[in-house]
Residue, then its C-alpha position, 0 to 999 in steps of 0.5 A: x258487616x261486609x263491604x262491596x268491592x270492585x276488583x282493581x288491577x295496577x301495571x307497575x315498575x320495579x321502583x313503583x313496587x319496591x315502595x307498595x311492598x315498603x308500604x306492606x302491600x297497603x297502599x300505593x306511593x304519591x304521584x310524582x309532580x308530572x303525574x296529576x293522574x293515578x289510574x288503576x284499570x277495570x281489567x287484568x288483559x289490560x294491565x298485563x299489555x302495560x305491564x308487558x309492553x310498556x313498563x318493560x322496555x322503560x325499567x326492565x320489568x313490569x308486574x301487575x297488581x290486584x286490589x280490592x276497592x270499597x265499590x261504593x267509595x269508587x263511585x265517585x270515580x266515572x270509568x274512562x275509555x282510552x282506547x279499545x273496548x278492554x282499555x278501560x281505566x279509573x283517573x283519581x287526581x293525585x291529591x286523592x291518592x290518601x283517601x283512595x288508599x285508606x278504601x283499600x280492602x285488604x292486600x294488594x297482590x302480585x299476579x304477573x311479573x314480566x321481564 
């Protein structure tokens, strides 16, 4: 049996990723109480400018991850736009974080690093 999967892609800190790589790469750390939103986005160009300019000038390094994604799970998910046309990113509220890492398949990779 094979599942359907939608690419996902995660700009992240060094703290972020110290507790993914705790986790053995599986999953993604619960939220923090000011933020009700985990928002993995629809393409790598957008994470790399997160992880490049944002994640960067606030902790010293920002990497992006990769991760497949049950696509029939992410259907309850509609896609939002917050920006320009490659600005596209998914809003799971917080207390289904769980759940969304329980439809991971597979690793979550590391595919850029920048400093």
């Amino acid at each position: 049996m094979s599942i359907n999967v939608t690419i996902l892609y995660r700009p992240v800190g060094p703290k972020e990723l110290a507790l993914i790589e705790a986790s053995g790469f599986t999953k993604f750390p619960p939220r923090l109480l000011e933020q009700p939103i985990f928002y993995p986005v629809m393409n790598e160009e957008y994470a790399i400018q997160i992880a490049r300019d944002w994640n960067v000038p606030a902790s010293g390094s920002g990497y992006v991850t990769k991760f497949a994604v049950d696509a029939d799970f992410l259907k309850k998910y509609e896609v939002q736009n917050v920006g320009g046309e490659i600005h596209n990113e998914l809003w799971v509220p917080a207390e289904e974080l769980e759940e969304f890492n329980a439809h991971i398949v597979g690793k979550i990779e590391v595919i850029r690093e920048f400093r």
